[in-house]
C-alpha positions as CSV (number, residue, x, y, z in Angstrom):
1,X,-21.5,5.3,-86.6
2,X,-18.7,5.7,-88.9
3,X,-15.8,6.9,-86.0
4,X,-17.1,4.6,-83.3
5,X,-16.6,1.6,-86.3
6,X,-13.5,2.9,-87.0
7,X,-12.2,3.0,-83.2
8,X,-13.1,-0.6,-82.8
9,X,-11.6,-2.1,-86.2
10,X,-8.1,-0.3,-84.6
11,X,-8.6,-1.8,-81.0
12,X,-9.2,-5.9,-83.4
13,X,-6.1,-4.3,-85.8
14,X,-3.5,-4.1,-82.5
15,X,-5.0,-7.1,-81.0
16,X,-4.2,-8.7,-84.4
17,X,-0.7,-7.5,-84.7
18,X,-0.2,-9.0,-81.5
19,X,-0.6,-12.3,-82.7
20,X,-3.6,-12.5,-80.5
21,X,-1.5,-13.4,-77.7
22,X,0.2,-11.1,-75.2
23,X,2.5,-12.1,-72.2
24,X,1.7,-15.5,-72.5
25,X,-2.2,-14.7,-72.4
26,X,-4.4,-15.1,-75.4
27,X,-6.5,-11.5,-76.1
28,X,-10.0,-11.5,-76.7
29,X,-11.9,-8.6,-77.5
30,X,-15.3,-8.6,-77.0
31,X,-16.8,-5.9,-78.9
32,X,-20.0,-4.2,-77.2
33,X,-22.2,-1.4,-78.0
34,X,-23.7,1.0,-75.8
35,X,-26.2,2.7,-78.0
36,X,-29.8,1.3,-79.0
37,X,-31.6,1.7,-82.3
38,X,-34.4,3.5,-79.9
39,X,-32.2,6.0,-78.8
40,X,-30.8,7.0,-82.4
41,X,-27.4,7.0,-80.0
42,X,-25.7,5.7,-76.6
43,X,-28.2,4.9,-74.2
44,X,-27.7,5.0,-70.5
45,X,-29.2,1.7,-69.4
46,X,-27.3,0.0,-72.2
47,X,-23.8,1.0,-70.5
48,X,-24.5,0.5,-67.1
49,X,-25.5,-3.1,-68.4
50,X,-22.9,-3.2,-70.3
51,X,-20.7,-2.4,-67.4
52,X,-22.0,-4.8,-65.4
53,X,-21.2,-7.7,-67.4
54,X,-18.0,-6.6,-68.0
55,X,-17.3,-6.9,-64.5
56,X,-19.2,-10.5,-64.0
57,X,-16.4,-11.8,-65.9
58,X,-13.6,-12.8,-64.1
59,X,-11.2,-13.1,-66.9
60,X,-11.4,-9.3,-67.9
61,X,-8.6,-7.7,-67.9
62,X,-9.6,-4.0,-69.0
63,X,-12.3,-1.8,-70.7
64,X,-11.6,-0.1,-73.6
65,X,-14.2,2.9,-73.6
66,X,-16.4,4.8,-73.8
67,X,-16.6,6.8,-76.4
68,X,-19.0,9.8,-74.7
69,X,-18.0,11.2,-71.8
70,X,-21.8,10.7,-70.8
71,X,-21.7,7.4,-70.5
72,X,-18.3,6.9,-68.9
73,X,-19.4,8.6,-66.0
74,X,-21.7,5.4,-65.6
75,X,-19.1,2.9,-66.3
76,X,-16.2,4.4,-63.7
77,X,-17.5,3.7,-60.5
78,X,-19.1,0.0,-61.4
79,X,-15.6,-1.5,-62.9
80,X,-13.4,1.0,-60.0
81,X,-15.2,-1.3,-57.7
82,X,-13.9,-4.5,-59.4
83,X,-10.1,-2.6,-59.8
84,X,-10.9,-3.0,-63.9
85,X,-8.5,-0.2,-65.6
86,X,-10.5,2.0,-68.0
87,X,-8.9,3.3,-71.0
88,X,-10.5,5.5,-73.4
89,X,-9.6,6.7,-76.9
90,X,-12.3,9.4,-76.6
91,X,-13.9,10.8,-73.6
92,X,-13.2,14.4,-73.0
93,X,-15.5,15.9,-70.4
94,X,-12.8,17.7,-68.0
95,X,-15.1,16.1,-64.5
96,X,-13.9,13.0,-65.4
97,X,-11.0,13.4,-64.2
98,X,-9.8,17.3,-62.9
99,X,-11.4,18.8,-59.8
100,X,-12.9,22.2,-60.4
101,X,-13.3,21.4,-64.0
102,X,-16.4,20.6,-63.9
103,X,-19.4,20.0,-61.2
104,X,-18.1,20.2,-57.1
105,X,-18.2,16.4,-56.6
106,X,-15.9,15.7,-59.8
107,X,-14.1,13.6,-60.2
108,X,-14.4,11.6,-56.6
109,X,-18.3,11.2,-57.0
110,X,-16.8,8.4,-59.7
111,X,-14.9,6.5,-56.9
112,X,-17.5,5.6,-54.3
113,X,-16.0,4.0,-51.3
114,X,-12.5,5.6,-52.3
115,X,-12.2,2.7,-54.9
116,X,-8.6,2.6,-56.4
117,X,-8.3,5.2,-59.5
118,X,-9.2,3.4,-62.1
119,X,-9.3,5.4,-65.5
120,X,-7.5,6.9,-68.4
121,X,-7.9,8.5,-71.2
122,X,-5.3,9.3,-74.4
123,X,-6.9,11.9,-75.7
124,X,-7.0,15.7,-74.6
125,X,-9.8,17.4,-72.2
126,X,-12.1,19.5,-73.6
127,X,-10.8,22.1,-70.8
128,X,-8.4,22.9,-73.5
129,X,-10.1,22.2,-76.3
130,X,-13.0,24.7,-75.4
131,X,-10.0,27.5,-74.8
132,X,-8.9,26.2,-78.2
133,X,-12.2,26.6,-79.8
134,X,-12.6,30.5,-78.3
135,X,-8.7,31.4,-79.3
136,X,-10.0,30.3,-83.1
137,X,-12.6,32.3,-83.2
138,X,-11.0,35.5,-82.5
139,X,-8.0,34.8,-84.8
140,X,-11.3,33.9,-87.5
141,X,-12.4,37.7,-86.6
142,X,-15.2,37.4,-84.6
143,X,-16.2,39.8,-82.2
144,X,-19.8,38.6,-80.9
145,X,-20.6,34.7,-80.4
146,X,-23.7,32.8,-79.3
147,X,-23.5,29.3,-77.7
148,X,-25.8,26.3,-78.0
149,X,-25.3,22.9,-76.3
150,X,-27.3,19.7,-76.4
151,X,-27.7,19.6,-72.9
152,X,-25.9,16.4,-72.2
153,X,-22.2,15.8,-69.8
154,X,-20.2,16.2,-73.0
155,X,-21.9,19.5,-75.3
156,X,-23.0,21.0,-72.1
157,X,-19.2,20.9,-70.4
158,X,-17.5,22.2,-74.0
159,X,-19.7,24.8,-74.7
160,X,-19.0,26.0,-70.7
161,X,-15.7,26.0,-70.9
162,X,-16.2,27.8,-74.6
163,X,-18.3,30.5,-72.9
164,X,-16.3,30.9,-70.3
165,X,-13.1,31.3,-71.9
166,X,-14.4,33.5,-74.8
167,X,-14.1,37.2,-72.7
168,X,-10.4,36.5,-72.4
169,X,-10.0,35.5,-76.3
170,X,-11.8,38.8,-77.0
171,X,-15.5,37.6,-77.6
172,X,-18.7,38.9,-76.5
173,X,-21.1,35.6,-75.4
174,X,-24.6,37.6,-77.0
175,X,-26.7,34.4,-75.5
176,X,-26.7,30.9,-74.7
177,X,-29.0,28.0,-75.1
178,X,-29.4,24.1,-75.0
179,X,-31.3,22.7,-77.8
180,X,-33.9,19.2,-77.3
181,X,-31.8,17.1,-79.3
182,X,-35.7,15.3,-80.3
183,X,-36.5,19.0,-81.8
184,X,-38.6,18.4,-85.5
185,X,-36.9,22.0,-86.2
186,X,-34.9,25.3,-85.0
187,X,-36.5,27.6,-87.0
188,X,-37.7,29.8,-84.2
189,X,-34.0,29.7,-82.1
190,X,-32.6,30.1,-85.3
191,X,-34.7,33.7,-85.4
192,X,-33.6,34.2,-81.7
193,X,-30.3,33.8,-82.3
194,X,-29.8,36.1,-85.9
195,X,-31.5,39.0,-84.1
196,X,-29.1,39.1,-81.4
197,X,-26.7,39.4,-85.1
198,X,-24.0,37.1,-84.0
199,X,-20.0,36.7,-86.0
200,X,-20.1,32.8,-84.9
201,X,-22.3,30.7,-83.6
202,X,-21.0,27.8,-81.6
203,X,-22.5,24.4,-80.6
204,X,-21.1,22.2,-78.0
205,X,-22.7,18.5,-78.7
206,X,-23.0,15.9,-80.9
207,X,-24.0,14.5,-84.0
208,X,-26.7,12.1,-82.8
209,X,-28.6,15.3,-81.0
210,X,-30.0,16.5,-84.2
211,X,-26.9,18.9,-84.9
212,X,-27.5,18.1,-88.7
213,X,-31.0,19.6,-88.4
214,X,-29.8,23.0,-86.6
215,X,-27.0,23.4,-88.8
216,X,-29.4,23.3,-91.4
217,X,-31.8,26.2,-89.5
218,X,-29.1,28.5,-88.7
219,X,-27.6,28.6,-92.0
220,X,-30.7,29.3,-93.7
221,X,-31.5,32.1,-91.3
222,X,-28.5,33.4,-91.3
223,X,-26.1,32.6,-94.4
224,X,-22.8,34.5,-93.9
225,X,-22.7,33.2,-89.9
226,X,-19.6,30.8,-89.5
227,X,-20.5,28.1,-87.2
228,X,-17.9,25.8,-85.3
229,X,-18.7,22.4,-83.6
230,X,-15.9,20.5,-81.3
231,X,-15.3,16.8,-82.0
232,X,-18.6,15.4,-81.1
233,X,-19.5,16.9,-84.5
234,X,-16.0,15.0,-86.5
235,X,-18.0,12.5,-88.2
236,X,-18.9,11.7,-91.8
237,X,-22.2,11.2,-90.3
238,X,-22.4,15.0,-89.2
239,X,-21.9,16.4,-92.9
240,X,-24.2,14.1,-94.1
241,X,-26.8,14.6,-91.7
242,X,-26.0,18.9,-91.9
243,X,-25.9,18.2,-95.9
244,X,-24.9,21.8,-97.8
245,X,-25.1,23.7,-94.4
246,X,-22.0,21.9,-93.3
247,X,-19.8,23.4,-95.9
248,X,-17.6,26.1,-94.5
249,X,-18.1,24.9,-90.7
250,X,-15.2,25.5,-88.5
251,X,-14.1,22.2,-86.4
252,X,-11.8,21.6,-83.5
253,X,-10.3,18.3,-82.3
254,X,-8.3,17.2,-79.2
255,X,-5.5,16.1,-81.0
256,X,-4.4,15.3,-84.3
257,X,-6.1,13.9,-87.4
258,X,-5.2,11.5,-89.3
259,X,-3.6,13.5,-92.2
260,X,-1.4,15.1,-89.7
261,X,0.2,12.1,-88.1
262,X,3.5,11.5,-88.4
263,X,6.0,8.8,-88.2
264,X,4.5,5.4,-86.6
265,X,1.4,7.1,-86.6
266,X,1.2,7.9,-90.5
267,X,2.2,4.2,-90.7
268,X,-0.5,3.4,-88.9
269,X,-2.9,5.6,-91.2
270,X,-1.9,3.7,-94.4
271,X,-1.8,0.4,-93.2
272,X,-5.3,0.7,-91.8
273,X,-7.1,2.4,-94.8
274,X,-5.7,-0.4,-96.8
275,X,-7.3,-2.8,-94.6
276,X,-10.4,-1.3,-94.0
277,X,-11.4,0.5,-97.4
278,X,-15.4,0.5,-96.8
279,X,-14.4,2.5,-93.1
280,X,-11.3,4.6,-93.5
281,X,-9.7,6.4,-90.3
282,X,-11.3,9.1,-88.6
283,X,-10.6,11.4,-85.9
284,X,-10.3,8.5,-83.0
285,X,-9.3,5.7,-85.1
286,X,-5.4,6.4,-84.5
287,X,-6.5,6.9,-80.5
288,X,-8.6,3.5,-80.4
289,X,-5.2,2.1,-81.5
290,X,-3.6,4.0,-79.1
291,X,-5.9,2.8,-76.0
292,X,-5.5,-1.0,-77.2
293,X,-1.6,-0.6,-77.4
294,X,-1.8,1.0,-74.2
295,X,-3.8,-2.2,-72.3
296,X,-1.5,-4.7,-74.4
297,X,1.7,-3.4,-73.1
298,X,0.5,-3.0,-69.4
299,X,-0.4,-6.6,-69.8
300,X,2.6,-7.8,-70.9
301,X,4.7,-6.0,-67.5
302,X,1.9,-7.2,-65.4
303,X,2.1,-11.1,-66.6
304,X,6.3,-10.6,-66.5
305,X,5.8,-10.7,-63.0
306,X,4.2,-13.7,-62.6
307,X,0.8,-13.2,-60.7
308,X,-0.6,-16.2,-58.6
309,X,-3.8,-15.9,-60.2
310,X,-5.8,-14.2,-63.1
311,X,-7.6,-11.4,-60.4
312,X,-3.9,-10.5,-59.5
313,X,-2.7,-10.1,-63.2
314,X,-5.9,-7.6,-63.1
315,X,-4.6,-6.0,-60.5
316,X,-1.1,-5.9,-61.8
317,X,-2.7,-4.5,-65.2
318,X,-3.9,-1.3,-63.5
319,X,-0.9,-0.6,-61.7
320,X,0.9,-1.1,-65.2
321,X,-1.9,1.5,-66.9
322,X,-1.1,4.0,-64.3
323,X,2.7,3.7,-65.0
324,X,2.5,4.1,-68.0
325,X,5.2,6.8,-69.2
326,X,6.8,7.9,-71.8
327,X,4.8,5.5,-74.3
328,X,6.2,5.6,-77.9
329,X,3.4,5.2,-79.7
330,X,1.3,6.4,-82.4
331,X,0.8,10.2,-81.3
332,X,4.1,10.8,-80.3
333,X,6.1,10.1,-77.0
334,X,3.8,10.7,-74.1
335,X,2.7,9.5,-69.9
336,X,-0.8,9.8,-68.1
337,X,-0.2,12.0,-65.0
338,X,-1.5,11.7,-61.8
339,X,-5.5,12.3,-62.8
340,X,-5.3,9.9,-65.8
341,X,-5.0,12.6,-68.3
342,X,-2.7,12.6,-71.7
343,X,0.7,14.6,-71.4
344,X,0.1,15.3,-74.6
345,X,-2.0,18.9,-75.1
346,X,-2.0,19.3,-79.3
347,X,-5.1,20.6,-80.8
348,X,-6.6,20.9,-84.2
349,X,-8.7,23.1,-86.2
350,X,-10.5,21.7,-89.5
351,X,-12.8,23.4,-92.3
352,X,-15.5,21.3,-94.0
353,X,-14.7,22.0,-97.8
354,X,-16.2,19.7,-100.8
355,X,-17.7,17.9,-98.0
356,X,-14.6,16.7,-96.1
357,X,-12.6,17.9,-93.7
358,X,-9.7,19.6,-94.1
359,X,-6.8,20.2,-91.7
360,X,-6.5,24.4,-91.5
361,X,-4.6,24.9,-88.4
362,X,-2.7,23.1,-85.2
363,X,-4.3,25.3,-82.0
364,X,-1.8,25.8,-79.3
């Protein structure tokens, strides 16, 4: 996929202007993948394998990832128990990290044995980015709204928080639904939903759970409906897949893209376009960057304080990731608090037009 390529050719491209070497330590990055032709998308089995190995290797030093929220959930507790800092440049799922946010158990569930806090993310929670998505709505002049998720950690949570945070923007939720994500067609929700004559339509999920498919069935039952998708959906792959039923779709993001970076991070943007024509930057390339820069600096304090071994400078690394404040860096100036969450709360609207996406407006 198009954003997770992107996200990794960052992570190589701050490696690289490392020299490869950081405090001392040379920096390999080994690139894995957590979803299986099978699956058409991340598979389950995959990242707990993937996890697992991770962890059988005594030289690691962090783990970059994930990029669903899904799969991290798998990945926490099986590197926590190793004291292997986690840094993602994508997973937003509010459990992950903030209690009541999610389900009961969430976030300790992750941390069996009270295992030392072990991730991080860079990017927003989709606590914010859900309230974002309902506050756009209303300023787009909807009134009445119906919600779809694909069922999993990630669509499911964003389209929760969405629904619950529509009242107070001023929407009415008409219904709510979870699609099978395997579906051949939604033809007959499609029906279900344009008789209950909704403004906006919104979908919490992602591309790889057929969202091309019921873009293309709600548009054609319902032409004028505007429909908005959250990041899971900010992928060339989703306007190809959703074809001329994209066109017009309202998008948010938990952050900023890359047309709307500034300073080292619009740096950033032109130097990596230039070296990666055939897979320009998308919506987490700039935070895949951000995640690597993140690791490489905590490495650098750790190793300045000369660890006995290679299983302290691991455990040096996570007390540097949790420190980290007031990092300069691509987005702006900003710390993880307490939780592991991003200071940094900017969000984004975008409109597909011409099949791109276009910046329209920054949500506060």
């Amino acid at each position: 996929m198009a954003n997770e390529l992107a996200t990794r050719n960052a992570i190589n491209m701050a490696i690289e202007e490392k020299g490869g070497t950081v405090g001392g330590y040379k920096i390999v990055f080994k690139d894995v993948d957590d979803s299986t032709a099978a699956a058409g998308k991340w598979d389950e089995a995959t990242e707990i394998k993937n996890a697992n190995d991770a962890v059988a290797n005594d030289k690691l030093m962090a783990y970059i990832g994930t990029f669903n929220s899904g799969a991290a959930k798998l990945s926490i507790p099986v590197l926590c128990a190793k004291g292997i800092a986690m840094v993602s440049p994508a997973n937003t799922y509010p459990g992950l990290t903030k209690a009541g946010k999610g389900e009961a158990d969430e976030p300790d569930k992750y941390y069996p044995g009270g295992c030392a806090h072990n991730y991080f993310r860079v990017v927003a929670a989709d606590d914010l980015q859900g309230l974002a998505g309902a506050k756009w709505a209303a300023k787009l002049g909807a009134k009445n709204v119906y919600v779809l998720d694909d069922t999993e950690l990630y669509g499911k949570g964003i389209a929760d928080v969405f629904n619950k945070e529509a009242p107070g923007a001023g929407l009415t939720v008409l219904g709510r639904d979870g699609i099978d994500g395997k579906a051949t067609d939604y033809k007959a929700l499609a029906e279900k939903v344009k008789a209950t004559n909704p403004d906006l339509v919104y979908y919490g999920g992602i591309t790889q759970n057929n969202a091309g498919q019921l873009w293309r069935d709600l548009r054609d039952a319902m032409p004028d409906v505007k429909l908005m998708g959250p990041d899971g959906v900010y992928e060339t792959e989703f306007i190809q897949a959703a074809a001329a039923a994209a066109e017009g779709s309202y998008i948010t993001f938990g952050g900023l893209p890359p047309d709307k970076l500034t300073g080292k991070g619009a740096e950033f943007v032109t130097k990596y376009n230039a070296k990666y024509p055939n897979a320009k930057a998308e919506g987490y390339t700039a935070y895949g960057y951000e995640a690597a820069s993140v690791v490489l600096a905590a490495i650098e304090r750790a190793a300045a304080k000369n660890p006995a071994d290679v299983l302290a400078l691991r455990a040096a690394v996570l007390d540097e990731v949790k420190a980290t404040k007031d990092f300069d860096g691509l987005l702006g100036k900003w710390s993880f608090d307490a939780d592991g969450d991003t200071s940094l709360t900017v969000m984004s609207g975008l409109i597909i037009k011409g099949g791109e996406f276009v910046t329209e407006t920054v949500i506060e």
